[in-house]
MARMAR-830515 format. One record per atom (N, C-alpha, C): x, y, z; atom name; residue in one letter. Coordinates in nm, 3 decimals, m for minus. Example, Ala and Ser with C-alpha at 12.3 -4.5 7.8 and 13.67 -1.06 7.14 Angstrom:
// MARMAR-830515
<node c1="1.319" c2="m0.569" c3="0.780" atomo="N" residuo="a"/>
<node c1="1.230" c2="m0.450" c3="0.780" atomo="CA" residuo="a"/>
<node c1="1.320" c2="m0.330" c3="0.780" atomo="C" residuo="a"/>
<node c1="1.285" c2="m0.225" c3="0.708" atomo="N" residuo="s"/>
<node c1="1.367" c2="m0.106" c3="0.714" atomo="CA" residuo="s"/>
<node c1="1.290" c2="0.003" c3="0.787" atomo="C" residuo="s"/>
This chain:
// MARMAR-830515
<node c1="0.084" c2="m0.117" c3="0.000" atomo="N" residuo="x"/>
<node c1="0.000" c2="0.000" c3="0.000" atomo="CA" residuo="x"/>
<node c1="0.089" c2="0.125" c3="0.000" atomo="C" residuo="x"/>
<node c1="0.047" c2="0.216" c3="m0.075" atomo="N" residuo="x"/>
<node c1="0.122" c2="0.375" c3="m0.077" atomo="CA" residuo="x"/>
<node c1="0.124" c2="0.432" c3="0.034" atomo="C" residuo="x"/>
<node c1="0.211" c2="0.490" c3="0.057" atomo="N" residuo="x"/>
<node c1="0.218" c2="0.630" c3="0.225" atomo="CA" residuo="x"/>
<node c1="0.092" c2="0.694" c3="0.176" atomo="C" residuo="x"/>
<node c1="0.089" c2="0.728" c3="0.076" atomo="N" residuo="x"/>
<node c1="m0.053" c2="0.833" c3="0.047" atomo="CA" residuo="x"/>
<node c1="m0.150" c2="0.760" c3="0.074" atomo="C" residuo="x"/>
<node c1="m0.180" c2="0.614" c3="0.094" atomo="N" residuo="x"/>
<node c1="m0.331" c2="0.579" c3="0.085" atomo="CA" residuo="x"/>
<node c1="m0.331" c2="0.504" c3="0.210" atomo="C" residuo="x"/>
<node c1="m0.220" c2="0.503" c3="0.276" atomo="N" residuo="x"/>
<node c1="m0.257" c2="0.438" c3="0.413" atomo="CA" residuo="x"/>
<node c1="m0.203" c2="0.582" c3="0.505" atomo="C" residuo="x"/>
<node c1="m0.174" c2="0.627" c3="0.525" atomo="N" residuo="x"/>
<node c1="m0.133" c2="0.809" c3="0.562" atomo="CA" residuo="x"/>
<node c1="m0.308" c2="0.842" c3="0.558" atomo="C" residuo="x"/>
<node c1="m0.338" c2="0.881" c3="0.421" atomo="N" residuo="x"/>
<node c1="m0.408" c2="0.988" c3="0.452" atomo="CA" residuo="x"/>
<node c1="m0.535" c2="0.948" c3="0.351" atomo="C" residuo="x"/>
<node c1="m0.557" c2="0.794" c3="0.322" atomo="N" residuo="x"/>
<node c1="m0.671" c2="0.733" c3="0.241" atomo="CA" residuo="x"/>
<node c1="m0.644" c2="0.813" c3="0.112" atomo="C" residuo="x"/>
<node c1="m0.575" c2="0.842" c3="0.032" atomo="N" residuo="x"/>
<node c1="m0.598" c2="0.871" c3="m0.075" atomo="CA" residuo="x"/>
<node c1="m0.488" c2="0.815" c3="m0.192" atomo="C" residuo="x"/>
<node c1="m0.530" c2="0.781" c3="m0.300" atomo="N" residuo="x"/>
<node c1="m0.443" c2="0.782" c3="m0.439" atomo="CA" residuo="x"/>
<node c1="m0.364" c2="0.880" c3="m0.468" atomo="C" residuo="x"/>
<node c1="m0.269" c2="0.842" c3="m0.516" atomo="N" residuo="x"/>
<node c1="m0.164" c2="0.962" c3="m0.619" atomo="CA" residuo="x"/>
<node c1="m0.266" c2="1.034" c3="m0.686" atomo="C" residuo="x"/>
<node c1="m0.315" c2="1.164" c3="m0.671" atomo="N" residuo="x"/>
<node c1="m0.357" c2="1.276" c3="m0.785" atomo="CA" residuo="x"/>
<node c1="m0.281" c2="1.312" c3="m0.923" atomo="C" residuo="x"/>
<node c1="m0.344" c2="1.319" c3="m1.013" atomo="N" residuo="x"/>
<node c1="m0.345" c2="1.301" c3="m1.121" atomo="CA" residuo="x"/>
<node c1="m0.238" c2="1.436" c3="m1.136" atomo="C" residuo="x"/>
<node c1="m0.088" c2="1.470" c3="m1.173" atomo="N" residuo="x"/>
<node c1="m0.031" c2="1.608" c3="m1.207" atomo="CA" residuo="x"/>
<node c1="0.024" c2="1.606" c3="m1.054" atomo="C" residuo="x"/>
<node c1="0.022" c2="1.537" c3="m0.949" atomo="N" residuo="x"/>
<node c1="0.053" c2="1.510" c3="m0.841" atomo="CA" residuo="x"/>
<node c1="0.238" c2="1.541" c3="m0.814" atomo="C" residuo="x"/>
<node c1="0.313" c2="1.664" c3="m0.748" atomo="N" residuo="x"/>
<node c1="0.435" c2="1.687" c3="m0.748" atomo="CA" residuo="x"/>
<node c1="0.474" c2="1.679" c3="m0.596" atomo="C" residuo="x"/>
<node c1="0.591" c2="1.649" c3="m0.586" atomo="N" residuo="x"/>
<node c1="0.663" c2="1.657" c3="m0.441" atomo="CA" residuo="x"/>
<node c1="0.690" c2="1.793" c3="m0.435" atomo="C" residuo="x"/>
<node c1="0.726" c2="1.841" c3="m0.527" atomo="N" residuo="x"/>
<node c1="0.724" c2="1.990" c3="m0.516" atomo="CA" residuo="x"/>
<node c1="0.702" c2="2.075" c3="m0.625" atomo="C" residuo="x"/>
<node c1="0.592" c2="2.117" c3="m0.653" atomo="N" residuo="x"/>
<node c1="0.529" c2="2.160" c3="m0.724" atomo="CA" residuo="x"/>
<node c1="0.590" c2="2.321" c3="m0.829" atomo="C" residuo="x"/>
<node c1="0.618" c2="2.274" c3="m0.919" atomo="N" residuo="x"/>
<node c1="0.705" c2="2.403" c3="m0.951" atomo="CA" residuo="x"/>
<node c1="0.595" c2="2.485" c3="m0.969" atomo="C" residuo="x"/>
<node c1="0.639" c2="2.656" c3="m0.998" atomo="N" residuo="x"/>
<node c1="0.613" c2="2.807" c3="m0.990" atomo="CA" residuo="x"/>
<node c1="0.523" c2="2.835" c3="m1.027" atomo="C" residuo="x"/>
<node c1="0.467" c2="2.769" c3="m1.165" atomo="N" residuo="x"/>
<node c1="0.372" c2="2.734" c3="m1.290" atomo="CA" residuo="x"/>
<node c1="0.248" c2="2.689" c3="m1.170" atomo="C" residuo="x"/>
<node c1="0.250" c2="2.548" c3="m1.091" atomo="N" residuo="x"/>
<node c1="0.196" c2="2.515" c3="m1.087" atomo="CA" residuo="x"/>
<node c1="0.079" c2="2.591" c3="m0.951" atomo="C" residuo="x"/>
<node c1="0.156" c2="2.653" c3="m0.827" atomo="N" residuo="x"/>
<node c1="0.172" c2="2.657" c3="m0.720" atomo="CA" residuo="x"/>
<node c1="0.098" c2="2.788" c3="m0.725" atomo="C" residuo="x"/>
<node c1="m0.007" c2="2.876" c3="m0.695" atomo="N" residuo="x"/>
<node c1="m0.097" c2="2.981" c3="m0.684" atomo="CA" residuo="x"/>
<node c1="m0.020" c2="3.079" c3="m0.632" atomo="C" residuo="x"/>
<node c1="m0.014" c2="3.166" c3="m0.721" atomo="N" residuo="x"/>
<node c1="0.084" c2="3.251" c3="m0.617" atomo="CA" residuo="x"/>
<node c1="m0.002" c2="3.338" c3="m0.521" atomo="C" residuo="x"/>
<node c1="m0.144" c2="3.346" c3="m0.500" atomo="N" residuo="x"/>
<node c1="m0.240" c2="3.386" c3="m0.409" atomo="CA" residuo="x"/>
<node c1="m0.368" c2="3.328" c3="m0.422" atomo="C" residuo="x"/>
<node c1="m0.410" c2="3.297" c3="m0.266" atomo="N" residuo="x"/>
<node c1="m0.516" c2="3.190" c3="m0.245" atomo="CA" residuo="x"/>
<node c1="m0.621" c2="3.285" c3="m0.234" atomo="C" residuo="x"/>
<node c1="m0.754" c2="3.199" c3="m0.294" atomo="N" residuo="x"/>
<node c1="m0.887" c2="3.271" c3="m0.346" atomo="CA" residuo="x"/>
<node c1="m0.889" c2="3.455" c3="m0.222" atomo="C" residuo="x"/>
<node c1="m0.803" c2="3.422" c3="m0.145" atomo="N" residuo="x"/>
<node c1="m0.849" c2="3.589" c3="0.008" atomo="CA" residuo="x"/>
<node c1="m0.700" c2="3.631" c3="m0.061" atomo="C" residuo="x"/>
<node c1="m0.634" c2="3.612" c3="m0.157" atomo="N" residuo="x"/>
<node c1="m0.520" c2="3.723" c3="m0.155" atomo="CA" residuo="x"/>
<node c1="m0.392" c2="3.706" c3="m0.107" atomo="C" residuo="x"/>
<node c1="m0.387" c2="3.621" c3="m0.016" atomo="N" residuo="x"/>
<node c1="m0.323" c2="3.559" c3="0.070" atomo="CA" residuo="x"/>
<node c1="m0.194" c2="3.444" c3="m0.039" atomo="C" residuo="x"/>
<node c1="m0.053" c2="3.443" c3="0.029" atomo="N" residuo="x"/>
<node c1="0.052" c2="3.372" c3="m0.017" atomo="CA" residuo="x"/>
<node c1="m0.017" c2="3.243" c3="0.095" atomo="C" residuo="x"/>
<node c1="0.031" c2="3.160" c3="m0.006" atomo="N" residuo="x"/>
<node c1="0.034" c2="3.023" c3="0.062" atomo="CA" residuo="x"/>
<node c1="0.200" c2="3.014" c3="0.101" atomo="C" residuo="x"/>
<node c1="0.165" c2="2.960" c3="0.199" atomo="N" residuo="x"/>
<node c1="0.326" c2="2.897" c3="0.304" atomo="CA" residuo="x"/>
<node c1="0.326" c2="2.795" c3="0.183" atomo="C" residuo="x"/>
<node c1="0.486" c2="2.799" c3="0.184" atomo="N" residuo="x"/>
<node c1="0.535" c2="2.666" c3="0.139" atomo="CA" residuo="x"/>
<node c1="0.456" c2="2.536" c3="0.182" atomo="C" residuo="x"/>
<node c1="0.489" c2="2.515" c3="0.309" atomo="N" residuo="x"/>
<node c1="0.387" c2="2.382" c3="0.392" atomo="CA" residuo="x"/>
<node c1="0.270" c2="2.359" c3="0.411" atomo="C" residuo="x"/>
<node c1="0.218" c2="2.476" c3="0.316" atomo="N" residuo="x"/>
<node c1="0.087" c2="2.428" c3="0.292" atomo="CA" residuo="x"/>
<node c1="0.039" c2="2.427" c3="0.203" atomo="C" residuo="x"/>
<node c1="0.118" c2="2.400" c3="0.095" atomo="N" residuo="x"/>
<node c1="0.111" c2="2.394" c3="m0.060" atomo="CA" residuo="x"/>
<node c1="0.066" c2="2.239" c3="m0.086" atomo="C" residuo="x"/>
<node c1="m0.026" c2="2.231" c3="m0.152" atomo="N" residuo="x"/>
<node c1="m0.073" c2="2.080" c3="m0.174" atomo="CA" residuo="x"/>
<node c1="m0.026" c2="1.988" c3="m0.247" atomo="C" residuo="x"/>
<node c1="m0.069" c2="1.846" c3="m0.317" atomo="N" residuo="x"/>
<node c1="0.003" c2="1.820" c3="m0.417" atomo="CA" residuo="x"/>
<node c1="0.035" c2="1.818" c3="m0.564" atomo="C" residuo="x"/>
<node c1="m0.124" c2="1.932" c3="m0.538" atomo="N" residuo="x"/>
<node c1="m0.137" c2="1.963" c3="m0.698" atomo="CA" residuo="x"/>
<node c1="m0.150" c2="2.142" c3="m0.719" atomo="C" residuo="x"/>
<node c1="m0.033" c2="2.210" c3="m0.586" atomo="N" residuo="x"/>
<node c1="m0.055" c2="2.352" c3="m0.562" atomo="CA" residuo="x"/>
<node c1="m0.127" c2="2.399" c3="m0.515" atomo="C" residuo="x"/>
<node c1="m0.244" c2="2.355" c3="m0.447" atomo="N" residuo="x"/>
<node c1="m0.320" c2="2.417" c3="m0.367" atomo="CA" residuo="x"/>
<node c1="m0.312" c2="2.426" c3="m0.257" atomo="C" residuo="x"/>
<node c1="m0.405" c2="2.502" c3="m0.157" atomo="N" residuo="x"/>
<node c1="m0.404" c2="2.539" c3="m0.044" atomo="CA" residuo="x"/>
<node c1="m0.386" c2="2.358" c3="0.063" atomo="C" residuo="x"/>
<node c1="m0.374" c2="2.319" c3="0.131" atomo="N" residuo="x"/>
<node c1="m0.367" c2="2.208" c3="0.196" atomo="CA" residuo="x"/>
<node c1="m0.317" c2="2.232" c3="0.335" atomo="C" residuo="x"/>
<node c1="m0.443" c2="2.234" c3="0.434" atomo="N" residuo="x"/>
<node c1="m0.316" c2="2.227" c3="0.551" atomo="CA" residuo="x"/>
<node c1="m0.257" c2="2.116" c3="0.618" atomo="C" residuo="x"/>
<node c1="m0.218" c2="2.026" c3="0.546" atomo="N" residuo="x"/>
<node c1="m0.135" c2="1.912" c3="0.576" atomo="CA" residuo="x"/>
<node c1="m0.059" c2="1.880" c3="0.431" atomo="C" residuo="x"/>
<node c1="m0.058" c2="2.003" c3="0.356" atomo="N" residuo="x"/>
<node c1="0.053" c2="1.966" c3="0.236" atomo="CA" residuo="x"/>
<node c1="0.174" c2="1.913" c3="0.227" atomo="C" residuo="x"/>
<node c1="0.275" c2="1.983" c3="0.343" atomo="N" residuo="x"/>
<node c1="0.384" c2="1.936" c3="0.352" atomo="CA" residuo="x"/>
<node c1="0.383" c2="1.758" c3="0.364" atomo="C" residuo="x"/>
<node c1="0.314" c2="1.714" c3="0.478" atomo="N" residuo="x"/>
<node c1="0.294" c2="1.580" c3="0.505" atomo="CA" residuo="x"/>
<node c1="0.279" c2="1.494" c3="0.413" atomo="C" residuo="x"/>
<node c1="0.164" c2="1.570" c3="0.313" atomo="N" residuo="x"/>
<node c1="0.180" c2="1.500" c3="0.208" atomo="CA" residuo="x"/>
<node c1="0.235" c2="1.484" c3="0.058" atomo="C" residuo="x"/>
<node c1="0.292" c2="1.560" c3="0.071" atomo="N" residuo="x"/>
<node c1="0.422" c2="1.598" c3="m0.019" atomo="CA" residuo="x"/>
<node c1="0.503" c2="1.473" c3="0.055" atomo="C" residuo="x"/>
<node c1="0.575" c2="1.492" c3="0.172" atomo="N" residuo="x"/>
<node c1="0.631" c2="1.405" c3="0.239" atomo="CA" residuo="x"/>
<node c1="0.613" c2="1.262" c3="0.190" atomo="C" residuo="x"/>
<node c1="0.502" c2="1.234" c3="0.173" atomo="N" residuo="x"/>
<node c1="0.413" c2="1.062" c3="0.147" atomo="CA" residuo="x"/>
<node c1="0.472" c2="1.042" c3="0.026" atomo="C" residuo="x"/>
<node c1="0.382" c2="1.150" c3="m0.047" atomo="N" residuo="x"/>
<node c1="0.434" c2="1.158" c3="m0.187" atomo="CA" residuo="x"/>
<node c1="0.594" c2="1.094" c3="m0.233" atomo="C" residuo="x"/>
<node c1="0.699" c2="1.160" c3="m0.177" atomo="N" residuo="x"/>
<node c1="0.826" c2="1.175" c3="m0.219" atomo="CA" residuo="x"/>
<node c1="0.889" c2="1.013" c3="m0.182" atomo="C" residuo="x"/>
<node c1="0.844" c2="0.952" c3="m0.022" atomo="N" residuo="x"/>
<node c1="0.860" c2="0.855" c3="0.018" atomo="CA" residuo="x"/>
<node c1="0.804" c2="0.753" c3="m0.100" atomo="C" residuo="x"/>
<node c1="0.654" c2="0.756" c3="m0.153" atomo="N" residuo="x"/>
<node c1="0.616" c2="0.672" c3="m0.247" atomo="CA" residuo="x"/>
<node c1="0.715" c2="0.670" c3="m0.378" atomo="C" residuo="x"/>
<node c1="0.733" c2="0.800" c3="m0.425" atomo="N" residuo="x"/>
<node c1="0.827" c2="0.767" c3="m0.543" atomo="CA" residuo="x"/>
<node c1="1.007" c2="0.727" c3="m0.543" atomo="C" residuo="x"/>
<node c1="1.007" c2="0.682" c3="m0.370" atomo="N" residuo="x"/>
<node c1="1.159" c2="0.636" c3="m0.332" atomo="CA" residuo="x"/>
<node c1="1.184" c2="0.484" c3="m0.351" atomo="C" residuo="x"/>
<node c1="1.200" c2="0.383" c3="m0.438" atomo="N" residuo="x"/>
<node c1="1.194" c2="0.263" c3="m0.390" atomo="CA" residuo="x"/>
<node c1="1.246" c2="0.211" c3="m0.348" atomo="C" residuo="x"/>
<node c1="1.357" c2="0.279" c3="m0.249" atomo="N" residuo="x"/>
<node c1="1.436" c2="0.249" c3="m0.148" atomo="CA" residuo="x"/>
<node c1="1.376" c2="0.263" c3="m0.044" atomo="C" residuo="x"/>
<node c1="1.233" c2="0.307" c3="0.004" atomo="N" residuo="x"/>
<node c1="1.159" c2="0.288" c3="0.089" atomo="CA" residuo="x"/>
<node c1="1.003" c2="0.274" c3="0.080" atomo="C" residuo="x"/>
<node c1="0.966" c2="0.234" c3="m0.054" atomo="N" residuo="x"/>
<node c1="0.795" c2="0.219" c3="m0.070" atomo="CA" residuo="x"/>
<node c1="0.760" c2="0.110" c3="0.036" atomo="C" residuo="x"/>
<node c1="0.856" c2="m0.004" c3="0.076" atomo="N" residuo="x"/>
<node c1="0.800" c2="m0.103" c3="0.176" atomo="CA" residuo="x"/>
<node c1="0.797" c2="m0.130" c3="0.296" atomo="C" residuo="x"/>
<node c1="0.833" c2="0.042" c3="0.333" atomo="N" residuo="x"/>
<node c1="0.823" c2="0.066" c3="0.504" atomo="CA" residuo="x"/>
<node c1="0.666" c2="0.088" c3="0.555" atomo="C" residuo="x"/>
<node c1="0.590" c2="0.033" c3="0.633" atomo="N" residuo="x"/>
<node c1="0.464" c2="0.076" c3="0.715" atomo="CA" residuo="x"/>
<node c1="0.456" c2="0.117" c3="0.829" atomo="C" residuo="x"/>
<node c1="0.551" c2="0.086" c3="0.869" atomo="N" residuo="x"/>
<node c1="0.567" c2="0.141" c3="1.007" atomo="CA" residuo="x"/>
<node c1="0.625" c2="0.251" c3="1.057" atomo="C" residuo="x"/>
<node c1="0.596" c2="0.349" c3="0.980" atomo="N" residuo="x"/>
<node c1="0.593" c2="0.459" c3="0.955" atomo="CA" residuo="x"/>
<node c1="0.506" c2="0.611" c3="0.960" atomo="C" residuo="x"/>
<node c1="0.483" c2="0.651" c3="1.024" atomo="N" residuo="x"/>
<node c1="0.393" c2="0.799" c3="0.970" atomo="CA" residuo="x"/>
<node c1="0.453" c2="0.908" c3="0.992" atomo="C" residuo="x"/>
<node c1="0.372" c2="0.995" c3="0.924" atomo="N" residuo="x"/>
<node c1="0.458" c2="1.143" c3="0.878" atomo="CA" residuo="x"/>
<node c1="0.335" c2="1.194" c3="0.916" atomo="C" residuo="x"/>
<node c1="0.402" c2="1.348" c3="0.955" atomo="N" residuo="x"/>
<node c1="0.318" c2="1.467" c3="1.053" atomo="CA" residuo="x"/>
<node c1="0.383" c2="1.623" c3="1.014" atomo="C" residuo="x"/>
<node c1="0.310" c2="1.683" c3="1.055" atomo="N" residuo="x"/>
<node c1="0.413" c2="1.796" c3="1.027" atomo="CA" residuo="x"/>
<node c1="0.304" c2="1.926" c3="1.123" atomo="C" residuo="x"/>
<node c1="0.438" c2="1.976" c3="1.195" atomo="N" residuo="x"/>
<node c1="0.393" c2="2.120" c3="1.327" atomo="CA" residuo="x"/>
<node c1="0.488" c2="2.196" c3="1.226" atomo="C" residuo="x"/>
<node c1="0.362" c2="2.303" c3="1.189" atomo="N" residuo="x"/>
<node c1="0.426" c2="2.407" c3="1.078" atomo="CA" residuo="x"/>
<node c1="0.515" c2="2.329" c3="0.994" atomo="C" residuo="x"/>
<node c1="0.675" c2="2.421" c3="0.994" atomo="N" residuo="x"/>
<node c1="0.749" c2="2.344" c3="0.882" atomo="CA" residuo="x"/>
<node c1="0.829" c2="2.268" c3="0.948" atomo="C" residuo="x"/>
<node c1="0.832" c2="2.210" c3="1.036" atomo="N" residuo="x"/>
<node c1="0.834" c2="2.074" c3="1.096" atomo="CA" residuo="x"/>
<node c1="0.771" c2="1.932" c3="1.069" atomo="C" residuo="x"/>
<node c1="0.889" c2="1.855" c3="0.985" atomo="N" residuo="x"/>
<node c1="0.826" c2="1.703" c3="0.905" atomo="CA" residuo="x"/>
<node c1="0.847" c2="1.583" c3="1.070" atomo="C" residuo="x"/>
<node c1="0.714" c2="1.513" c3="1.104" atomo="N" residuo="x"/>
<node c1="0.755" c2="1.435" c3="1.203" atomo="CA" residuo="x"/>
<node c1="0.727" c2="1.334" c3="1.184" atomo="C" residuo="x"/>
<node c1="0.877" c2="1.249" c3="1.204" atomo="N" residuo="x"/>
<node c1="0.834" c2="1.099" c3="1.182" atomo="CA" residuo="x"/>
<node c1="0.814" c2="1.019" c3="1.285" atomo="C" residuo="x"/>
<node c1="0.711" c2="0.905" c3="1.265" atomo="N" residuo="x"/>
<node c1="0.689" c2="0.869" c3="1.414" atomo="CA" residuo="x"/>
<node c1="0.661" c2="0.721" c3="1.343" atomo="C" residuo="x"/>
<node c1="0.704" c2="0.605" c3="1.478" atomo="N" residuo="x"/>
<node c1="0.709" c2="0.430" c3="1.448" atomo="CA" residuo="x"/>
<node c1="0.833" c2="0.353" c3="1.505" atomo="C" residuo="x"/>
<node c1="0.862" c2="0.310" c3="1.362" atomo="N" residuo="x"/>
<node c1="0.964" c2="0.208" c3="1.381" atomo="CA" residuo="x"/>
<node c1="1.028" c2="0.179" c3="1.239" atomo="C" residuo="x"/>
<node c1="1.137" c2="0.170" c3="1.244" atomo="N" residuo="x"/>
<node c1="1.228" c2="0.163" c3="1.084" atomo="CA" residuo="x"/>
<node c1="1.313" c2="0.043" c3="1.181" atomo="C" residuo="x"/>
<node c1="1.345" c2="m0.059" c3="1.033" atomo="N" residuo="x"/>
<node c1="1.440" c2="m0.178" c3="1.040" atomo="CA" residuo="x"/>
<node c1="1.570" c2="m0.130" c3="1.116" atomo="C" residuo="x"/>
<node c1="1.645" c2="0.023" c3="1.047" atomo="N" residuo="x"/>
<node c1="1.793" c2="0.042" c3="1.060" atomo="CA" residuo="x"/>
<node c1="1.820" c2="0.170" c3="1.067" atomo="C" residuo="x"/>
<node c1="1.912" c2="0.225" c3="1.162" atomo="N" residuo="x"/>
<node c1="1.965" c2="0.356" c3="1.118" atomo="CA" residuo="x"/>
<node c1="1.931" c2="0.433" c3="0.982" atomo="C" residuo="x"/>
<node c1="2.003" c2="0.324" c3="0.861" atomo="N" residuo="x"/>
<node c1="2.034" c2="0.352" c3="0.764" atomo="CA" residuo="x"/>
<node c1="1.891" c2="0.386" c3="0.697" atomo="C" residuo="x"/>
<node c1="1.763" c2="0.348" c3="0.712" atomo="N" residuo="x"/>
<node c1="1.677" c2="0.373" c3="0.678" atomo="CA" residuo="x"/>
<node c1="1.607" c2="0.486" c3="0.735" atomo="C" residuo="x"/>
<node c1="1.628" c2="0.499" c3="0.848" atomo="N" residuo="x"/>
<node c1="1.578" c2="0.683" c3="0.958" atomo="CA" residuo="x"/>
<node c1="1.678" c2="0.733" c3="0.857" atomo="C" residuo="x"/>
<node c1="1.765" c2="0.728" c3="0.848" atomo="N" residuo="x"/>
<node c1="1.902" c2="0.844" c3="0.787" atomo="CA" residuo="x"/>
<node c1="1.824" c2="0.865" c3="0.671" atomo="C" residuo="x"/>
<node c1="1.788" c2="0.747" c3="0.559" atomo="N" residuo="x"/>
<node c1="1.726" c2="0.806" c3="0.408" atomo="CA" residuo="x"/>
<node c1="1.585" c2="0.839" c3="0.388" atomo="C" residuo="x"/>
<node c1="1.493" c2="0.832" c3="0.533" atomo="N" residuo="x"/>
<node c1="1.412" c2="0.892" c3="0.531" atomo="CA" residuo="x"/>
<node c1="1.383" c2="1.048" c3="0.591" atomo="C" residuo="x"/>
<node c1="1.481" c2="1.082" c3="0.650" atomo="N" residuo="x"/>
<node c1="1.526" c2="1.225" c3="0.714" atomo="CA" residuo="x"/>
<node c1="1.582" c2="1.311" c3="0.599" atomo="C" residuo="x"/>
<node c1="1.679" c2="1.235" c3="0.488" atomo="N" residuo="x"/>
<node c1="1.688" c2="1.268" c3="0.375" atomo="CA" residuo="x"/>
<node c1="1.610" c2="1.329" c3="0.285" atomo="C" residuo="x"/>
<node c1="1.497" c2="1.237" c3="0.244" atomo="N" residuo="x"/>
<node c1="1.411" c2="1.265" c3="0.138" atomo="CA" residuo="x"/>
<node c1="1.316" c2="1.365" c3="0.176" atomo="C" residuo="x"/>
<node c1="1.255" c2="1.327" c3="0.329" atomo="N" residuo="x"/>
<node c1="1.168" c2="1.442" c3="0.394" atomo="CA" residuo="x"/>
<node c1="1.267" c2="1.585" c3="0.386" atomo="C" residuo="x"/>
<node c1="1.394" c2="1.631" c3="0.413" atomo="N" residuo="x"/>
<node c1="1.465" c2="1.712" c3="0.396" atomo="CA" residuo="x"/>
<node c1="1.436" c2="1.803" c3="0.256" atomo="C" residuo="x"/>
<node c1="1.430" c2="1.695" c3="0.161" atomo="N" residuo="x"/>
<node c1="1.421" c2="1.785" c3="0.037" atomo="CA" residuo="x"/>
<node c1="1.295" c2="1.818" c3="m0.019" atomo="C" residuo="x"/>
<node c1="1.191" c2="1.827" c3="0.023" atomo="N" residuo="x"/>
<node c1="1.090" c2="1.848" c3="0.013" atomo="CA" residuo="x"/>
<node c1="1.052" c2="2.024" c3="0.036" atomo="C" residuo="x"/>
<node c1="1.003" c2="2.097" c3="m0.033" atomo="N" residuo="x"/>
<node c1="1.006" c2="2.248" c3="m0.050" atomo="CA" residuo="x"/>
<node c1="0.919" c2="2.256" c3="0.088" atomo="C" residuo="x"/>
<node c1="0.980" c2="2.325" c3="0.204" atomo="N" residuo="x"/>
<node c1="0.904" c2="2.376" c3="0.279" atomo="CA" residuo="x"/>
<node c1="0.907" c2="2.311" c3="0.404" atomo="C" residuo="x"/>
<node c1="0.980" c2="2.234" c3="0.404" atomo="N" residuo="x"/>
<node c1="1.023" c2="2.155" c3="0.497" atomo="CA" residuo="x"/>
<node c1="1.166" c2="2.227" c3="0.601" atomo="C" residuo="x"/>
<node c1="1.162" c2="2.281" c3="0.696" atomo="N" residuo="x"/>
<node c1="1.261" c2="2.320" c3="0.764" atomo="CA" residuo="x"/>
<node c1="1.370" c2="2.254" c3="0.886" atomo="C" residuo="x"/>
<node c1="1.299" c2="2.140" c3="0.932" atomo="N" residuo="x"/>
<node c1="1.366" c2="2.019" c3="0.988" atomo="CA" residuo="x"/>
<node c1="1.265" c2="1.883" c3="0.998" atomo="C" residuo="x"/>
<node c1="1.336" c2="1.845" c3="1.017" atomo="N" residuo="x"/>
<node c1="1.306" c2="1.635" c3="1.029" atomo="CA" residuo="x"/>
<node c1="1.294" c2="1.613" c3="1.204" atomo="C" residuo="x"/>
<node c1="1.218" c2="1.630" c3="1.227" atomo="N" residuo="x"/>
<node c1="1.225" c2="1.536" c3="1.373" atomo="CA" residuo="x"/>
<node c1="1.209" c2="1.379" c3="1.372" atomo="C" residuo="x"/>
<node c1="1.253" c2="1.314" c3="1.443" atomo="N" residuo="x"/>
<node c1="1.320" c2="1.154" c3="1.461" atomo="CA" residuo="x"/>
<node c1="1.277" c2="1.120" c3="1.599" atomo="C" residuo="x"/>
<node c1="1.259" c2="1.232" c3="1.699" atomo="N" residuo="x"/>
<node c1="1.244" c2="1.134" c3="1.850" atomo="CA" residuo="x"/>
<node c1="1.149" c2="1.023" c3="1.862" atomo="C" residuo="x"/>
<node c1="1.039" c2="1.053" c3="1.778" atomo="N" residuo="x"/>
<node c1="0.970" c2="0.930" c3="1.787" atomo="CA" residuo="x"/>
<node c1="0.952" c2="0.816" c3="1.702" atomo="C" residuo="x"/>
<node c1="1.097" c2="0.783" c3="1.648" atomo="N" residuo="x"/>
<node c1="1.079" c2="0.678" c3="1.554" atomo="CA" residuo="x"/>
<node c1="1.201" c2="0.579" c3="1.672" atomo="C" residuo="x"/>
<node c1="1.190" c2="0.454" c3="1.647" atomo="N" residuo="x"/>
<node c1="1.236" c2="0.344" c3="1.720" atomo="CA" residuo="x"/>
<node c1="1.324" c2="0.280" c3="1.634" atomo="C" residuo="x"/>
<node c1="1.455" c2="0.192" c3="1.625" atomo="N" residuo="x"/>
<node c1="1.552" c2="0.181" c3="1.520" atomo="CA" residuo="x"/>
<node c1="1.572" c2="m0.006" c3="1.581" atomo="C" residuo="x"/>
<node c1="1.479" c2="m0.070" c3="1.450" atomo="N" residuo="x"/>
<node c1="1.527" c2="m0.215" c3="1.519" atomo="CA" residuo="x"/>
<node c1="1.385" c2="m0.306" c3="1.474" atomo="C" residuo="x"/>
């Protein structure tokens, strides 16, 4: 099963970006208003859990980690939080990674993931 559809019940959206280039991304929401990075959706819209799922997103198109579940992603403002259990270091390390590069993302928290 996808991070996106066990995360947050939904399918990959159709035009669906981890980070949505300039083109795509509103540069003001229906009140006028800039959208935060982290709350940019996955198809540029307003979302207030965009980042998170951007996050899902990026994890799904990693297949160095599509077969982790024990896993979830959160996000306090631009704060990505991972919370569970990963096999190995090495797998917290390339998932702190990928959440890293995600537009809008300003740190990775880890305290609540378990290694083992």
């Amino acid at each position: 099963m996808s991070w996106l559809k066990r995360l947050f019940g939904q399918e990959k959206p159709a035009n669906a970006e981890v980070n949505p280039t300039a083109t795509l991304v509103p540069e003001t929401s229906s009140e006028g208003e800039t959208i935060a990075p982290e709350r940019v959706g996955l198809n540029g819209e307003y979302d207030q859990s965009g980042l998170a799922k951007r996050v899902a997103l990026a994890f799904d198109e990693d297949s160095r980690v599509t077969d982790i579940e024990t896993v979830y992603v959160a996000q306090l403002g631009t704060t990505v939080v991972l919370k569970g259990q990963v096999p190995s270091q090495d797998i917290l390390g390339l998932l702190v990674e990928i959440a890293s590069g995600v537009n809008g993302a300003s740190d990775v928290t880890t305290d609540q993931v378990t290694v083992g």
